[in-house]
N, C-alpha and C positions, 0 to 999 in steps of 0.2 A: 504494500500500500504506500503510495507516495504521498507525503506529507506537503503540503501546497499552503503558505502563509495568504492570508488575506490579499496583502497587496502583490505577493507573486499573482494571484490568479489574478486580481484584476486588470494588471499589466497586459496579462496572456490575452483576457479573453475583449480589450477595449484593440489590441493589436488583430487579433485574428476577424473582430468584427469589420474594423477601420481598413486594412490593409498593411504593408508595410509601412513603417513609419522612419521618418530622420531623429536620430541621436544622438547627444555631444557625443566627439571622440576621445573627450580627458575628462578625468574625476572633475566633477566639477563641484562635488560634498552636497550632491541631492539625494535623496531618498530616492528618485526616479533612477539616477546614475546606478547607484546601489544593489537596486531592485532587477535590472535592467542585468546587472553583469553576475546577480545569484543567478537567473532566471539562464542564462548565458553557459553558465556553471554546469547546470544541472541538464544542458540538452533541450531544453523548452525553446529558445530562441537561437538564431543564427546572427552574428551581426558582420556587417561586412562595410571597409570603409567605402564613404561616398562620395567625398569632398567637400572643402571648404570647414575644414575641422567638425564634420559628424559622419557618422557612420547609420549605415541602413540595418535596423532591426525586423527579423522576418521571423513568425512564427513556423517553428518544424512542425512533423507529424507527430509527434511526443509531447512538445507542444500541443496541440491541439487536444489530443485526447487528455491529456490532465486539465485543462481548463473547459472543458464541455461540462453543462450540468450536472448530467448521471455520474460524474465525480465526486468522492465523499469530500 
């Protein structure tokens, strides 16, 4: 059972609804940044740089299934 913090899932699941989204590319000491590089960690997102100091966050397929609702 994957253990999924509040704001890991709502990252997941405002990304997987919205699309890919732009990310700073350096700590920049937000809780988004933070949340953004657990989520990163753990195989839920992919990030890839895009330019202009951020990088493109995309929900995987592991992703997806931990942030879907029939999730505990």
């Amino acid at each position: 059972m994957t253990n999924v913090l509040p704001q890991q899932r709502l990252l997941l699941e405002l990304i997987a609804q919205s699309g890919d989204i732009a990310v700073p590319s350096s700590d920049n000491g937000t809780v988004l940044y933070r949340t953004l590089k657990e989520c990163e960690a753990e195989g839920w997102l992919k990030v890839k740089p895009f330019g202009a100091g951020f990088d493109k966050a995309s929900v995987t397929d592991l992703g997806r299934t931990v942030s879907s609702p029939a999730s505990p």
